[in-house]
CHARMM internal coordinates of N, CA and C (Angstrom, degrees):
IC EDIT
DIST 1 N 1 CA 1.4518
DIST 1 CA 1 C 1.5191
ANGL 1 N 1 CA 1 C 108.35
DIST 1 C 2 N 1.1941
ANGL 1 CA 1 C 2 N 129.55
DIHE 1 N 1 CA 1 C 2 N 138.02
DIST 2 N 2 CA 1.4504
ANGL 1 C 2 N 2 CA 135.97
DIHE 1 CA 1 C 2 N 2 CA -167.74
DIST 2 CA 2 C 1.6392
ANGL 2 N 2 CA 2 C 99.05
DIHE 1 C 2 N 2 CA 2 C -166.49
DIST 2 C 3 N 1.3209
ANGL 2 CA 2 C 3 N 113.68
DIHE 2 N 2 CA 2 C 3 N 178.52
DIST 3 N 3 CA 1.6306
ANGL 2 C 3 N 3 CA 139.93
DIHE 2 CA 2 C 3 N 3 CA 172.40
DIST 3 CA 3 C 1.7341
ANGL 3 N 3 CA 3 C 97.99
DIHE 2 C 3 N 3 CA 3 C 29.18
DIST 3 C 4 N 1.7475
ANGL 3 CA 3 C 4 N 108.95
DIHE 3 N 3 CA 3 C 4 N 56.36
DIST 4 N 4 CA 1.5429
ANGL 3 C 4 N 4 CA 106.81
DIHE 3 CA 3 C 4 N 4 CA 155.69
DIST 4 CA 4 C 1.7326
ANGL 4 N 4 CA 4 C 100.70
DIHE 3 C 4 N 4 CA 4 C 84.54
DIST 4 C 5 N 1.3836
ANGL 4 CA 4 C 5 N 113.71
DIHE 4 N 4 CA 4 C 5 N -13.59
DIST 5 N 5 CA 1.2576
ANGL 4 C 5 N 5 CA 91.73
DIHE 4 CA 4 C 5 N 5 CA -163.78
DIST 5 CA 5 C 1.5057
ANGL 5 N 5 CA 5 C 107.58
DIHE 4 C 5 N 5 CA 5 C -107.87
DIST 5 C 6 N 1.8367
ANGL 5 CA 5 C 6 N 119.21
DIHE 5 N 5 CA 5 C 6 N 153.23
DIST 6 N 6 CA 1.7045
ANGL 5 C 6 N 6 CA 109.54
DIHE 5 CA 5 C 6 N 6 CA -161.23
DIST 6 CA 6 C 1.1827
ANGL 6 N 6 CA 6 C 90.98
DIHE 5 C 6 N 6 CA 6 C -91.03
DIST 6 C 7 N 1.8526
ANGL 6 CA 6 C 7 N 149.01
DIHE 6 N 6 CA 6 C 7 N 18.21
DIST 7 N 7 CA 0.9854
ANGL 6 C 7 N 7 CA 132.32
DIHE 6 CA 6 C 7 N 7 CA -158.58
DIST 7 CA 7 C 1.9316
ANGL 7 N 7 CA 7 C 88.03
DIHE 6 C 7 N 7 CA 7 C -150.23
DIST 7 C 8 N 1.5004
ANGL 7 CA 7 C 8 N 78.92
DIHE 7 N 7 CA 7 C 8 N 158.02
DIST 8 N 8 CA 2.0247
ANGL 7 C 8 N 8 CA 92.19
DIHE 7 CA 7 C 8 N 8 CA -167.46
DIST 8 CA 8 C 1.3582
ANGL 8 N 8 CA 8 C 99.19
DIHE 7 C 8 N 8 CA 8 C -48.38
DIST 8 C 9 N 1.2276
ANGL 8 CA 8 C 9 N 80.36
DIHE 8 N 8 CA 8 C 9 N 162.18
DIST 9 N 9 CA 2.2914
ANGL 8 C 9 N 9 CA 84.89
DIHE 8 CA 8 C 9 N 9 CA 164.03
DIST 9 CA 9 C 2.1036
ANGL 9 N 9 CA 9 C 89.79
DIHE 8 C 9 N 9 CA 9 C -116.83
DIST 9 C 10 N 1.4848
ANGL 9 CA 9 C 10 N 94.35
DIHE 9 N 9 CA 9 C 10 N 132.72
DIST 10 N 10 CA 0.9223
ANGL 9 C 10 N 10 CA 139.14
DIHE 9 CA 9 C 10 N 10 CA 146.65
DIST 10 CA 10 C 1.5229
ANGL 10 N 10 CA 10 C 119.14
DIHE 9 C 10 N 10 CA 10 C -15.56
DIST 10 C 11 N 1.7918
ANGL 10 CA 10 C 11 N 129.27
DIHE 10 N 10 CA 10 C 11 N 150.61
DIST 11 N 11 CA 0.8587
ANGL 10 C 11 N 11 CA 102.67
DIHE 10 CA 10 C 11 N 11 CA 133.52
DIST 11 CA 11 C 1.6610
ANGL 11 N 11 CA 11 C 103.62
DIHE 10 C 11 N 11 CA 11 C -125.88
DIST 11 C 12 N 1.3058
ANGL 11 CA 11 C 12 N 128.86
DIHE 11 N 11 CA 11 C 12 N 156.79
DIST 12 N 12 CA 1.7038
ANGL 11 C 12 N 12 CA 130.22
DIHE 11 CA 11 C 12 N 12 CA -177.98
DIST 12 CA 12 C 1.5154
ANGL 12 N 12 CA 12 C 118.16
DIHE 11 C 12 N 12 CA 12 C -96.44
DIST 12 C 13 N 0.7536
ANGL 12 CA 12 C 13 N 123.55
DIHE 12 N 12 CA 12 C 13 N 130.72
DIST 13 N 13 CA 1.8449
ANGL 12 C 13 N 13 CA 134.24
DIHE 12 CA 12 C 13 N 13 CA -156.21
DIST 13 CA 13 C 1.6557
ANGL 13 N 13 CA 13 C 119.11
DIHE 12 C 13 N 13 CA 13 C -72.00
DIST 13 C 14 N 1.1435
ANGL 13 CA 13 C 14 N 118.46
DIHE 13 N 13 CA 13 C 14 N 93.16
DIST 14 N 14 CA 1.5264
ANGL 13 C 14 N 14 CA 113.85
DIHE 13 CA 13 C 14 N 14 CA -153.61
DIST 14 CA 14 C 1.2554
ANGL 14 N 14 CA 14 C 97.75
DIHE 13 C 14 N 14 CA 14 C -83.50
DIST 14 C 15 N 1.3128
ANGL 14 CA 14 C 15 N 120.68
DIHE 14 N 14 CA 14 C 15 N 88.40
DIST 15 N 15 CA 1.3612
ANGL 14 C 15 N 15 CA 131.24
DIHE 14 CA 14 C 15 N 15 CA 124.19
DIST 15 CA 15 C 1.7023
ANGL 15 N 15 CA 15 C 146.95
DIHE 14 C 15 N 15 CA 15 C -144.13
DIST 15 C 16 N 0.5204
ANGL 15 CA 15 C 16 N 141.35
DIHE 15 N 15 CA 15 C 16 N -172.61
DIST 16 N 16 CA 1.7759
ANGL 15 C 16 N 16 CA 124.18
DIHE 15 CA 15 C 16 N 16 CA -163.94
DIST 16 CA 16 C 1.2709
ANGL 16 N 16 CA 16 C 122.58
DIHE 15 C 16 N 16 CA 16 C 39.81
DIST 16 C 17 N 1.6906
ANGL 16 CA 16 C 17 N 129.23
DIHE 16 N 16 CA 16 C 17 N -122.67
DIST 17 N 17 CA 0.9779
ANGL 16 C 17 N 17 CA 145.41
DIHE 16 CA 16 C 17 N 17 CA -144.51
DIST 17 CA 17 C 1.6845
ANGL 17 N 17 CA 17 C 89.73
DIHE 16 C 17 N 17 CA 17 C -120.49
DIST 17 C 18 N 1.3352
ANGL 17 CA 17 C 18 N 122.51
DIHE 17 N 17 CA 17 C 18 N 118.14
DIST 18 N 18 CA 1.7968
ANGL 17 C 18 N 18 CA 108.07
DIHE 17 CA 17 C 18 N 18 CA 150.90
DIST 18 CA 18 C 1.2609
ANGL 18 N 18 CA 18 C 130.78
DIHE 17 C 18 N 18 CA 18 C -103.91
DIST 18 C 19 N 1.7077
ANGL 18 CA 18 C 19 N 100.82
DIHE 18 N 18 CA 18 C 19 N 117.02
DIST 19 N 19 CA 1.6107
ANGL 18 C 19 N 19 CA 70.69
DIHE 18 CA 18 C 19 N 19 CA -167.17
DIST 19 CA 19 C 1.9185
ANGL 19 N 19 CA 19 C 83.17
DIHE 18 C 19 N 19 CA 19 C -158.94
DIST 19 C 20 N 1.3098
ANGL 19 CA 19 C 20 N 96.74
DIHE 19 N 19 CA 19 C 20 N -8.42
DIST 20 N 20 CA 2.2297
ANGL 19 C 20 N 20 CA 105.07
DIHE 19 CA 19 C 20 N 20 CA 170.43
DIST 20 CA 20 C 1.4312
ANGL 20 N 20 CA 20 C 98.96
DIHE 19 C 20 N 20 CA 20 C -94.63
DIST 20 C 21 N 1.9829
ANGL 20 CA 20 C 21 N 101.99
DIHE 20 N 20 CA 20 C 21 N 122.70
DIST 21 N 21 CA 1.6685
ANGL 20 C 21 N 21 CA 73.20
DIHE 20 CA 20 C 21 N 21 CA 154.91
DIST 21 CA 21 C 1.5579
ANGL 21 N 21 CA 21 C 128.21
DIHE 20 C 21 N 21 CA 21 C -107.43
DIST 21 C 22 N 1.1519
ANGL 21 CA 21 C 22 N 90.18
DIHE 21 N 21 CA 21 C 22 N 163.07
DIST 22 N 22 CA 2.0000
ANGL 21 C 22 N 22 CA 113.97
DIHE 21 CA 21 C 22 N 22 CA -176.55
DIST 22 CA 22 C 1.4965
ANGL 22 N 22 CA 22 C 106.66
DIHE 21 C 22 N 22 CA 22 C -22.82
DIST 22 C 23 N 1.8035
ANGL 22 CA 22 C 23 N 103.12
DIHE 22 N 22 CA 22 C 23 N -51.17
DIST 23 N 23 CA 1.3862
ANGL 22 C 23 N 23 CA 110.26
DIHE 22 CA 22 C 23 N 23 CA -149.04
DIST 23 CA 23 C 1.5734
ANGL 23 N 23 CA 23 C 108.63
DIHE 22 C 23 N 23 CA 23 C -87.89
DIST 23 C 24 N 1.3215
ANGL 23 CA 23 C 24 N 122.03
DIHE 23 N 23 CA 23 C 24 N -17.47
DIST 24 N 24 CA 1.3900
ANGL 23 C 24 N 24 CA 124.41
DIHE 23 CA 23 C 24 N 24 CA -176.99
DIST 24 CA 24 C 1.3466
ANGL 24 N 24 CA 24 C 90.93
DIHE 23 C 24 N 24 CA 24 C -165.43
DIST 24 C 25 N 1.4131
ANGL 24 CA 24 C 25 N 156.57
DIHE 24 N 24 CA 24 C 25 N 84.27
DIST 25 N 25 CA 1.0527
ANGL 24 C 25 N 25 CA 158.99
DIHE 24 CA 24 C 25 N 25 CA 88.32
DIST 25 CA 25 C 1.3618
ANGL 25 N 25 CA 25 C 114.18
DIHE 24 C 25 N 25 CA 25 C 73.74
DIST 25 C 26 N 1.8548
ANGL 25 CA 25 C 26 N 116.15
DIHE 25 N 25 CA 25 C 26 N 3.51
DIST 26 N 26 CA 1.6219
ANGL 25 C 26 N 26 CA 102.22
DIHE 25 CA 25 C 26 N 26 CA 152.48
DIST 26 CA 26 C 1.4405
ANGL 26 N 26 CA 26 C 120.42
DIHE 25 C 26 N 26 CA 26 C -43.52
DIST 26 C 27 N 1.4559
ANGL 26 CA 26 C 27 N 116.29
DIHE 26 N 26 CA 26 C 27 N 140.54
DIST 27 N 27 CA 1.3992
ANGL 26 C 27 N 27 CA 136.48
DIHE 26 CA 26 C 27 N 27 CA -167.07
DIST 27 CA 27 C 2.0511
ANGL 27 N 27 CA 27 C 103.22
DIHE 26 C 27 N 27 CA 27 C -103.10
DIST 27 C 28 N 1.2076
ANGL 27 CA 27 C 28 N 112.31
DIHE 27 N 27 CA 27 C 28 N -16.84
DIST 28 N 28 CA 1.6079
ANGL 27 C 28 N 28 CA 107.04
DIHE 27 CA 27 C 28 N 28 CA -162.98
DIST 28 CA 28 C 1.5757
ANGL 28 N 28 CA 28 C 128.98
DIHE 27 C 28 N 28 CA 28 C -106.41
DIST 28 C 29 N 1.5570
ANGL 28 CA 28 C 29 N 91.49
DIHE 28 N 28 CA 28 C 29 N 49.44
DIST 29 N 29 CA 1.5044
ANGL 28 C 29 N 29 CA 121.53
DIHE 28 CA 28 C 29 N 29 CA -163.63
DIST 29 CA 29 C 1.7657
ANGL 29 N 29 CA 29 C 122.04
DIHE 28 C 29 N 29 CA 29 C 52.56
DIST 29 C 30 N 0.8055
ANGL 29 CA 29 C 30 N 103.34
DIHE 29 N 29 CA 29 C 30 N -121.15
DIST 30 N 30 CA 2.1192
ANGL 29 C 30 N 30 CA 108.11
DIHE 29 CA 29 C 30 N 30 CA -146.21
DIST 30 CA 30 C 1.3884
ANGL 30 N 30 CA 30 C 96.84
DIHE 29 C 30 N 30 CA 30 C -138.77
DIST 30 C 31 N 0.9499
ANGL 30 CA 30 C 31 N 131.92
DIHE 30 N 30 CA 30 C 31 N 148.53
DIST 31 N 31 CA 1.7864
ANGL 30 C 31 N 31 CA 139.54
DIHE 30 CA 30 C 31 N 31 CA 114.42
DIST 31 CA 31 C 1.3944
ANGL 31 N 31 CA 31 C 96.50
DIHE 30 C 31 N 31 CA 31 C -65.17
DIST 31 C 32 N 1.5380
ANGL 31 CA 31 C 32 N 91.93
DIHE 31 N 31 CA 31 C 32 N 168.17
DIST 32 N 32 CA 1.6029
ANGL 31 C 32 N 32 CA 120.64
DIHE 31 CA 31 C 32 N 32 CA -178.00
DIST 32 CA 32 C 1.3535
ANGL 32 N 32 CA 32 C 119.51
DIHE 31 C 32 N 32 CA 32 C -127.97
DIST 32 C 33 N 1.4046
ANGL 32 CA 32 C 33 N 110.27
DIHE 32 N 32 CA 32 C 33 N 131.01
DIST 33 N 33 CA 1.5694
ANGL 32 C 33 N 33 CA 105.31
DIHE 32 CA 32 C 33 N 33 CA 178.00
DIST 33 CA 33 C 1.7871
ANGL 33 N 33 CA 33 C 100.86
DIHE 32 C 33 N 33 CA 33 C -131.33
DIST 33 C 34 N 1.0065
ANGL 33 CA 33 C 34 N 116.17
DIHE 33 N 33 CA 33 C 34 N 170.41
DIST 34 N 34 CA 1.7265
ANGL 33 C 34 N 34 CA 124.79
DIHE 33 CA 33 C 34 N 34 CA -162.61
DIST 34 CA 34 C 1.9039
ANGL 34 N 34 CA 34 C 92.53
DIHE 33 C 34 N 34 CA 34 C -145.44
DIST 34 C 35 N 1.5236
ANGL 34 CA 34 C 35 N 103.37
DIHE 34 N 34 CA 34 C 35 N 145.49
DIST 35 N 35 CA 1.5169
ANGL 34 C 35 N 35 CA 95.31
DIHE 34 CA 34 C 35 N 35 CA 176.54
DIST 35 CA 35 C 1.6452
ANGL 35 N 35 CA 35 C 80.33
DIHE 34 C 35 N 35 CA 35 C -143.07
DIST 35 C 36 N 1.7187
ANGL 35 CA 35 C 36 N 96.67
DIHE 35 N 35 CA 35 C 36 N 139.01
DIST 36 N 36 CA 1.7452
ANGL 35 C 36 N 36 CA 98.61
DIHE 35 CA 35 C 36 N 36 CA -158.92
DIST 36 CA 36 C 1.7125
ANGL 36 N 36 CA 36 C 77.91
DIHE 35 C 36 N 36 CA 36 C -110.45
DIST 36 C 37 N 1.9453
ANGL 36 CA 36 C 37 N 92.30
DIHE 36 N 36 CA 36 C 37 N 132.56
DIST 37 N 37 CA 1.4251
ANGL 36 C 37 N 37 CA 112.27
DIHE 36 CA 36 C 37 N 37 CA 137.71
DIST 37 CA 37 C 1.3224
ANGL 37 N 37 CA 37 C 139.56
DIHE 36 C 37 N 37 CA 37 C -75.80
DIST 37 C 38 N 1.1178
ANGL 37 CA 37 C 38 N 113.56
DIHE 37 N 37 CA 37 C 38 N 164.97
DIST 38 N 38 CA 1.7960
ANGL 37 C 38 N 38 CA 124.39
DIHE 37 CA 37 C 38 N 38 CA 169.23
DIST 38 CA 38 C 1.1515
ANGL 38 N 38 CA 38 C 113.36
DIHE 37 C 38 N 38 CA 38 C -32.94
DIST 38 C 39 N 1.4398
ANGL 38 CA 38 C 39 N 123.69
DIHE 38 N 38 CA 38 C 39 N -51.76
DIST 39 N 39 CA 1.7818
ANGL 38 C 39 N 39 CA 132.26
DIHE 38 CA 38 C 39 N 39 CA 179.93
DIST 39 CA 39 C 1.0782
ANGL 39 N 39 CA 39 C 115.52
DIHE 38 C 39 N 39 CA 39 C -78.15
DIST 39 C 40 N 1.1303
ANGL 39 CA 39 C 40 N 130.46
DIHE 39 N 39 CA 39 C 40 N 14.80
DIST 40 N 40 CA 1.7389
ANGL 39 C 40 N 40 CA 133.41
DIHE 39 CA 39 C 40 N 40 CA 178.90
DIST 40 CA 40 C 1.0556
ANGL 40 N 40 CA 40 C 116.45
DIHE 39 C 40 N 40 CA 40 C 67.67
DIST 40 C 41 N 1.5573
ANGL 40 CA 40 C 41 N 139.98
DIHE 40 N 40 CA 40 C 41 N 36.13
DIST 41 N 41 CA 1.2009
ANGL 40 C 41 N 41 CA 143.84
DIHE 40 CA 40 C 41 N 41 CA -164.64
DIST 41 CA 41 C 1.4058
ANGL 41 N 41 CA 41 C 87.73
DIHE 40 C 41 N 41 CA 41 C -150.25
DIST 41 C 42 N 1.7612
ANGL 41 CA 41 C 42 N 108.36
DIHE 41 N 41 CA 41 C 42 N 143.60
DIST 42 N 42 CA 1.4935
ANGL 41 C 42 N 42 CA 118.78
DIHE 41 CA 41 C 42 N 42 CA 173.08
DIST 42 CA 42 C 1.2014
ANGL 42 N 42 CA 42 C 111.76
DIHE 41 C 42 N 42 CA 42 C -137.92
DIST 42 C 43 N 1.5442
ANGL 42 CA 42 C 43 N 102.85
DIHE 42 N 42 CA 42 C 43 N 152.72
DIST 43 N 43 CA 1.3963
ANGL 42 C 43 N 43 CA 119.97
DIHE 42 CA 42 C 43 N 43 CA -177.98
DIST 43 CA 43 C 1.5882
ANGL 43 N 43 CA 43 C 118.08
DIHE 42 C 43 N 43 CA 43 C -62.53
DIST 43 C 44 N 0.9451
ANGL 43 CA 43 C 44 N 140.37
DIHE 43 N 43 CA 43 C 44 N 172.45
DIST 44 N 44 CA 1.6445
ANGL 43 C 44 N 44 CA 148.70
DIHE 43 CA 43 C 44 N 44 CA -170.53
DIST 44 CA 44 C 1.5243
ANGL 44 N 44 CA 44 C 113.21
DIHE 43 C 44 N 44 CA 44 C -121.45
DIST 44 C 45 N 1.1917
ANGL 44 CA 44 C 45 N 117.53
DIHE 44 N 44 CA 44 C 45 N 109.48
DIST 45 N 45 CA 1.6314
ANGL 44 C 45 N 45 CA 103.16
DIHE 44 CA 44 C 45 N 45 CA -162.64
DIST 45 CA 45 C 1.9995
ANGL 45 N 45 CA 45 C 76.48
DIHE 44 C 45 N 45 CA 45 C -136.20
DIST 45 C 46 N 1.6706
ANGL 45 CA 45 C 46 N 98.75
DIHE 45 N 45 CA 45 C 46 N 130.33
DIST 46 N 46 CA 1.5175
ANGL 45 C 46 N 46 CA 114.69
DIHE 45 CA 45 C 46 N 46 CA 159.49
DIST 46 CA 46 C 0.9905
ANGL 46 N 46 CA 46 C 119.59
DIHE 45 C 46 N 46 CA 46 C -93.25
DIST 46 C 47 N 1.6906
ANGL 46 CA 46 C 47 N 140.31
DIHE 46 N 46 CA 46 C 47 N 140.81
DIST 47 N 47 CA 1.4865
ANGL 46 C 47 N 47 CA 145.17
DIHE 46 CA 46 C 47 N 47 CA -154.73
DIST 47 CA 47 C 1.5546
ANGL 47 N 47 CA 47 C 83.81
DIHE 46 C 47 N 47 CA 47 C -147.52
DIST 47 C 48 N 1.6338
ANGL 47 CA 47 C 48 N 106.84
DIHE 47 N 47 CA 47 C 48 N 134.33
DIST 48 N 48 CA 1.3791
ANGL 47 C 48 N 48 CA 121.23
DIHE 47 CA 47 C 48 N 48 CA 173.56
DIST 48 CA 48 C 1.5444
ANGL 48 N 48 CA 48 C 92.93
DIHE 47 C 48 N 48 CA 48 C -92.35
DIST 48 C 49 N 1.7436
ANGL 48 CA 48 C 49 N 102.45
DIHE 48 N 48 CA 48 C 49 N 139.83
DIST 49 N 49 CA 1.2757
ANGL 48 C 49 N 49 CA 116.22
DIHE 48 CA 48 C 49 N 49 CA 167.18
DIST 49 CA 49 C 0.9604
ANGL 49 N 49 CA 49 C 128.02
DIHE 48 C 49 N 49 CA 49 C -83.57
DIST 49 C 50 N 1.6010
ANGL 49 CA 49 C 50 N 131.72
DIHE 49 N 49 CA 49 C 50 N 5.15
DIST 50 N 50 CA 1.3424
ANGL 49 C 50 N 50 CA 156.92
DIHE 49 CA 49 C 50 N 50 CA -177.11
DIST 50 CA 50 C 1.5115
ANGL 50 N 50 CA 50 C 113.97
DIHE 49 C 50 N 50 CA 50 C -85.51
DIST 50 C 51 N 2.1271
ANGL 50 CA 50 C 51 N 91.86
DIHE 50 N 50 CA 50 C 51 N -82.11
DIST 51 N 51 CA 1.6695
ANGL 50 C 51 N 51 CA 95.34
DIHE 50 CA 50 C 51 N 51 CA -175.83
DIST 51 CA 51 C 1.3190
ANGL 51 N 51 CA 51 C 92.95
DIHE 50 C 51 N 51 CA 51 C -131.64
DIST 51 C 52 N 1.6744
ANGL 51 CA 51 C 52 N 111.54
DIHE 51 N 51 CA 51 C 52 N 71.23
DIST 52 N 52 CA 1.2413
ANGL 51 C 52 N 52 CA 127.36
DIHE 51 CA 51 C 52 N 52 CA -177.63
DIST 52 CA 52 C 1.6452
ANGL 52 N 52 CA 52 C 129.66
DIHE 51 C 52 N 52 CA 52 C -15.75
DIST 52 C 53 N 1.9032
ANGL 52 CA 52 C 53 N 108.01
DIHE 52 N 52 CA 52 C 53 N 49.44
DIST 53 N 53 CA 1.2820
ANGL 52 C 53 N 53 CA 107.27
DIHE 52 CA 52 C 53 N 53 CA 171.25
DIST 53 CA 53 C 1.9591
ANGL 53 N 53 CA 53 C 107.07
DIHE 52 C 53 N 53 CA 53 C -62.77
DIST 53 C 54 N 1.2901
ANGL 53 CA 53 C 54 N 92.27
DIHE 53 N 53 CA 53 C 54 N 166.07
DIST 54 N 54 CA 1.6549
ANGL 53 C 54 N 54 CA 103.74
DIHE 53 CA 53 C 54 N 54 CA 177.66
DIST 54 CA 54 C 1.8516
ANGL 54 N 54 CA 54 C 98.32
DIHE 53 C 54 N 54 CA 54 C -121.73
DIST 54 C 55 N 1.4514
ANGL 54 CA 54 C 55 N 98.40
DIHE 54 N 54 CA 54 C 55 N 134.67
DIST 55 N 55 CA 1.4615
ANGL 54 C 55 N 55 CA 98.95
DIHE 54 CA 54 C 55 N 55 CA 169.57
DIST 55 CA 55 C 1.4328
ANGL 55 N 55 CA 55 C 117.36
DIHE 54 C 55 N 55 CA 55 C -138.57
DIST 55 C 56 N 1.7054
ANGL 55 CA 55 C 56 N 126.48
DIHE 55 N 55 CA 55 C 56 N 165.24
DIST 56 N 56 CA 1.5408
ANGL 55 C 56 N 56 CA 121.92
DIHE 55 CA 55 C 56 N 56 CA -173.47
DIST 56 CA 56 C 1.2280
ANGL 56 N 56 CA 56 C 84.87
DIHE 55 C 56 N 56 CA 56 C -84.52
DIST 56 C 57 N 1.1942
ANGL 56 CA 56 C 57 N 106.89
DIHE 56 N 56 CA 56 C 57 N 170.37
DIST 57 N 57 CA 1.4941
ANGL 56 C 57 N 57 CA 122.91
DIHE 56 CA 56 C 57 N 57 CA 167.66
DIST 57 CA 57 C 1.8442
ANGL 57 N 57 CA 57 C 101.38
DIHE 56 C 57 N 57 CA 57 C -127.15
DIST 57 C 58 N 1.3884
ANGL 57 CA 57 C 58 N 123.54
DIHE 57 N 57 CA 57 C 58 N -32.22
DIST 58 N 58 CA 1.6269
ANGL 57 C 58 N 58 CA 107.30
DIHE 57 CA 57 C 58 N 58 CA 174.13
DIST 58 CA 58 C 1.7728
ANGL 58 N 58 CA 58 C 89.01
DIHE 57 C 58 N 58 CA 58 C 106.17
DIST 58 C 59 N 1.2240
ANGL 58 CA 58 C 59 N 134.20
DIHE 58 N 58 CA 58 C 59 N -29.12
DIST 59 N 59 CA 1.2226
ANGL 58 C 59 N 59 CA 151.96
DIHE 58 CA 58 C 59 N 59 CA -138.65
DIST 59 CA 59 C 1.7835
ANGL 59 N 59 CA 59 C 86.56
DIHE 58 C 59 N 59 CA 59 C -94.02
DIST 59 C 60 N 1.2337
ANGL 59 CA 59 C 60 N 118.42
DIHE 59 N 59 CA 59 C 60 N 150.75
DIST 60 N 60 CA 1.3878
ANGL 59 C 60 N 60 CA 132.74
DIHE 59 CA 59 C 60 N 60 CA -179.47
DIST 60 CA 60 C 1.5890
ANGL 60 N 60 CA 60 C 108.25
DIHE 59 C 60 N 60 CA 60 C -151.83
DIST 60 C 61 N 1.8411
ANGL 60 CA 60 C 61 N 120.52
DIHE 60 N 60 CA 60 C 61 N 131.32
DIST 61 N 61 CA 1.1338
ANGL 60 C 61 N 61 CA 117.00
DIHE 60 CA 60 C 61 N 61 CA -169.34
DIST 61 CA 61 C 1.5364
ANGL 61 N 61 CA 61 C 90.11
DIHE 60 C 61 N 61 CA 61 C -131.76
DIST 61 C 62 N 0.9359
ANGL 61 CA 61 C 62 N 127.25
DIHE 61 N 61 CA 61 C 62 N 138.99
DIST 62 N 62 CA 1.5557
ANGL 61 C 62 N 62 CA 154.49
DIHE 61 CA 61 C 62 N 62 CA 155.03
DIST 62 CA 62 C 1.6109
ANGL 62 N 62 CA 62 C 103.01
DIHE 61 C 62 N 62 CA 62 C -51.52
DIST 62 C 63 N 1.2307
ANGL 62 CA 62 C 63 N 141.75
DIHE 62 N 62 CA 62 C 63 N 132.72
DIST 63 N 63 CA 1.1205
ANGL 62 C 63 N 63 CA 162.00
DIHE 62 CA 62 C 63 N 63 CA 133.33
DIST 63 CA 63 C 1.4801
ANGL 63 N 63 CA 63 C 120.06
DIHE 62 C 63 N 63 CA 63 C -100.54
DIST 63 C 64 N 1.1902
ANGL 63 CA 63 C 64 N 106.52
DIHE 63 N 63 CA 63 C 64 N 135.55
DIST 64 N 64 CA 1.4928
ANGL 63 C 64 N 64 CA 128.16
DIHE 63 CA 63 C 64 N 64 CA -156.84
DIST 64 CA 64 C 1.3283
ANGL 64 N 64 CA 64 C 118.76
DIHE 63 C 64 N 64 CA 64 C -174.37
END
COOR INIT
IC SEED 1 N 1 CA 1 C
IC BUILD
């Protein structure tokens, strides 16, 4: 459990299209959440707008 949420985080299946989620099968993509490291770069975390699971994505974005 991490980023507020009482339920695991996820991980989402990197391949094709993302945009269903895993956990209940909303089809109409993601919100976005970012969790900032020490080096100024943050992690990529997808949140269903449905039944607000949270998942990693593996994905890393540069802030600057």
């Amino acid at each position: 459990m991490e980023m507020g949420s009482k339920k695991a985080v996820g991980e989402v299946p990197r391949r094709g299209e993302v945009f269903a989620c895993p956990a209940c099968g909303y089809e109409d993509g993601f919100h976005v959440s970012f969790r900032f490291g020490g080096d100024g770069a943050a992690s990529v975390y997808l949140i269903c707008p449905d039944c607000h699971a949270r998942f990693r994505t593996g994905w890393t974005a540069a802030m600057g």
